[in-house]
N, C-alpha and C positions, 0 to 999 in steps of 0.2 A: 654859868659854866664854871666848874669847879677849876682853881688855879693846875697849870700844869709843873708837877718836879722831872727837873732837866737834870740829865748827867751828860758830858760832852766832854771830847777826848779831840788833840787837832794833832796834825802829824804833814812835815814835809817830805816828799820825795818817797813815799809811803808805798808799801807793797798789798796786795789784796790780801794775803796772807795774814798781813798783820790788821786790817782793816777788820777782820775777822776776829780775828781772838780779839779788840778792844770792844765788839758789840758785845761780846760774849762775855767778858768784863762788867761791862756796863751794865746790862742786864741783871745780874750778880746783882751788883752793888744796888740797881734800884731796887730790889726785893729787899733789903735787909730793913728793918726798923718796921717793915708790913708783918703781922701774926698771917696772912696767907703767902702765897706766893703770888705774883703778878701776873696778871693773864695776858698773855699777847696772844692776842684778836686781829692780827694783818686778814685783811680779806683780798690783797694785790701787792703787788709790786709797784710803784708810782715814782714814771723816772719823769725829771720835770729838765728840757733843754735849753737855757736860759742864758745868752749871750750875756758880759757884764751889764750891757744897758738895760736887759731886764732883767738884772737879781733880785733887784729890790724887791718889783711887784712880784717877783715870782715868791719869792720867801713872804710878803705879804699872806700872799691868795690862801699859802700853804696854810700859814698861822691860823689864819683863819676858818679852815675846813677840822682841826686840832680833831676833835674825841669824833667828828660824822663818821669818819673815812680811816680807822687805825690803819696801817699799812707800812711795810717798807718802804721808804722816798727816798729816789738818787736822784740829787739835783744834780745837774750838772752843768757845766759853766767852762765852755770854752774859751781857751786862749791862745790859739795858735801862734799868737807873736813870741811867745818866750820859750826860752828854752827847755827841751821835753822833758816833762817827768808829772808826776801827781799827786795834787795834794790834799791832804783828805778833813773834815769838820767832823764829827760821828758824832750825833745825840740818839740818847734814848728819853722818848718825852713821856710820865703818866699820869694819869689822871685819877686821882681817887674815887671810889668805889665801896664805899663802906669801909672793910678792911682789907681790902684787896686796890690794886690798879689794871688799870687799861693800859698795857704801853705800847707805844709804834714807835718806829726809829728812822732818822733824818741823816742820810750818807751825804754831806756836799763834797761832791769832789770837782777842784780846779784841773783840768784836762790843758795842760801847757804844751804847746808844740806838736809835735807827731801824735800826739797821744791824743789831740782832740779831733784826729782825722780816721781812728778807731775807738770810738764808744763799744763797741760789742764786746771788743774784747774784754771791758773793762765792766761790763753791767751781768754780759750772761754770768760770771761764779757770784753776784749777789743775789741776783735774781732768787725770790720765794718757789720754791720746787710747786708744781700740781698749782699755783695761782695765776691769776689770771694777770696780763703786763699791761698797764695802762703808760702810752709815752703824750706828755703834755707838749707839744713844740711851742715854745715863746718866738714870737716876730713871724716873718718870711721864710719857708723854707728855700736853701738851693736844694734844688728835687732833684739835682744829680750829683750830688756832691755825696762822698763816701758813707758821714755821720748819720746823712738823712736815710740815705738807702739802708744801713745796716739796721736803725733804730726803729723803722717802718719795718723789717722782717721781724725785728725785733717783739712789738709790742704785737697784742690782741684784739688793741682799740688806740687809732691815733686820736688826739684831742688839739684841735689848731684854733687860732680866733682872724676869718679871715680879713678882720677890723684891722689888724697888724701891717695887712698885706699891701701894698703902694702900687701893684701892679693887676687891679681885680677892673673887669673881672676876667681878666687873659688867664689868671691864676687857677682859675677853676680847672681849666683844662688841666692841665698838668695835676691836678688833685687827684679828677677825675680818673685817670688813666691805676688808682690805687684802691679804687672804689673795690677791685676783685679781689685784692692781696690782703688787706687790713680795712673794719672797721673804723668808722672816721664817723667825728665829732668835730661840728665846728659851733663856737660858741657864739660869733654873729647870728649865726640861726638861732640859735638854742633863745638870743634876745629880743627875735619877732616873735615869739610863740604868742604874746597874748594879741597879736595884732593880727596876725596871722588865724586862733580862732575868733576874733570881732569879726573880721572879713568872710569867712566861714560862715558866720549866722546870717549874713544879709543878703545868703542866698534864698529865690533865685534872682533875686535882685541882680546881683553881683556880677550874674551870666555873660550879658552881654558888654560887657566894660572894655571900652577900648583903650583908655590914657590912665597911666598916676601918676601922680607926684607923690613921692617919698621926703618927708624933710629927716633927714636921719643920714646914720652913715653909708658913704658910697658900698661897704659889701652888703649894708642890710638891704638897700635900695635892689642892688641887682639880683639878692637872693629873691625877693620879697615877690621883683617882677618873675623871674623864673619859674618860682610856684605857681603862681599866676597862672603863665600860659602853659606850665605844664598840667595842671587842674582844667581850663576851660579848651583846650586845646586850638587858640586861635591867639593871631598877635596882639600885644599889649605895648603901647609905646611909654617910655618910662622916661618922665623930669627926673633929676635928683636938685634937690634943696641942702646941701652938700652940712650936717650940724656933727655935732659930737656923739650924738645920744640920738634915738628914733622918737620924734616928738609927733608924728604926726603922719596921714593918708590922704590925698586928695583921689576922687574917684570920679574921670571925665569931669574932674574942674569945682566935684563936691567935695566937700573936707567928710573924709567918716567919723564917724563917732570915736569917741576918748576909750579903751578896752578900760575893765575896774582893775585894782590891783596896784602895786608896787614893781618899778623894774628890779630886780632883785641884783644883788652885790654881785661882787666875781668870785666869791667864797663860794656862793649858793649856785652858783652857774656850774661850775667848775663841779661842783657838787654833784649838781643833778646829771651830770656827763659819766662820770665813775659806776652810778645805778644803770648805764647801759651798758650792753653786753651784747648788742646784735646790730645787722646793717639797719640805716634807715632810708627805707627807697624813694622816700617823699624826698628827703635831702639830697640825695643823689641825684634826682630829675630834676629836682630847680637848681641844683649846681652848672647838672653839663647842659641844662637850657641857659643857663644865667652866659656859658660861655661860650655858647651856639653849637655845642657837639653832641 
């Protein structure tokens, strides 16, 4: 991966307006010293919701996805406790290219006080016109709470990880009831995929299965049964083996087979979530099975 050149502008108490002409700036400036000019290749809008406890990993995941996924990214980072106003980080990051770069650009803005109880107003004038809005939520949503609602009309495709969630799987319900308004992506699922096709091949074996055990995390465990009984259409009664990671299947008291492969980073998850663009029905029936609706 070829090194990224960062231009970055920070500003307090900052207006959109101005948030504006310093990209505009920025861009400028990263073309100079290239014999082309810099091709900005945004294929979305990618606004990432990232309470301070999760900046880190959120600015992590981001790093890490660098030249897959060019794109405009509003992170954002509420702070209702202080007093209103917003503040803004503005990079433009490229990547060389022969004689030209790739560049996509990274808005963080702190959302202090009122202002973090209207994101909308503060994303729709950056938003990329004619592209498609992908919103990442970090943690739990409150699913009535102003940010969530506006950011959910907001985006094209929600992206949630219901591994986050501490109250699963009641949560699903509440997910579910968004299944008709916005695209959804949840990245615990996206984590069973290779266990989910192992289970797959050992049909018709698999048919008649009444019990699992999941040693894995409690959202993967109750996604995992959901598909289940939403695939064989009869009940499944579901252990959990409560671990960090999804290490394992038991099937009526057999351990299944190990899937091949590597579980993949959250760079590459996060990743493969962006390349969708449409509902997924299988998900959405082992969600509202997972939550008895």
């Amino acid at each position: 991966m070829a090194s990224a050149l960062t231009d970055d502008w920070t500003g307090e108490d900052v207006t959109i307006g101005e948030i504006e002409r310093e990209l505009a700036r920025l861009r400028d400036e990263s073309s100079s010293g290239m014999s082309q000019p810099n091709m900005r290749t945004s294929v979305m809008t990618h606004i990432a919701w990232a309470p301070p406890e999760w900046q880190h990993a959120a600015e992590e995941t981001l790093a890490g996805m660098a030249e897959r996924h060019p794109s405009r990214t509003l992170l954002l980072v509420p702070q209702p406790e202080l007093e209103d106003g917003l503040d803004a980080l503005v990079s433009v990051r490229c990547f060389p290219v022969g004689d030209r770069a790739i560049c996509g650009e990274v808005i963080e803005l702190t959302l202090r006080g009122a202002r973090a109880s209207a994101p909308a107003s503060i994303v729709l004038p950056l938003l990329i016109s004619d592209l498609p809005v992908f919103c990442r939520w970090r943690g739990r949503p409150e699913w009535a709470s102003p940010a969530f609602r506006q950011l959910a009309e907001v985006a094209d495709r929600l992206v949630v990880d219901s591994t986050e969630w501490p109250d699963v799987p009641a949560d699903y319900a509440d997910l579910a009831e968004l299944f008709d308004r916005v695209a959804v992506s949840d990245i615990a699922w996206d984590r069973t995929e290779r266990w989910r096709g192992l289970l797959a091949s050992l049909w018709p074996g698999v048919a008649g299965v009444q019990s699992m055990t999941v040693h894995g995390t409690r959202a993967q465990a109750h996604l995992l049964r959901g598909w289940l009984v939403s695939r064989l259409g009869h009940a499944v009664k579901l252990e959990l083996d409560e671990r960090e990671r999804l290490q394992g299947i038991d099937l009526d008291n057999d351990p299944a087979p190990f899937p091949p492969g590597n579980p993949p980073n959250a760079s590459d998850v996060l990743s493969a979530q962006l390349d969708r663009f449409t509902r997924n029905p299988v998900y959405e029936a082992a969600a509202r099975t997972a939550a008895g609706v």
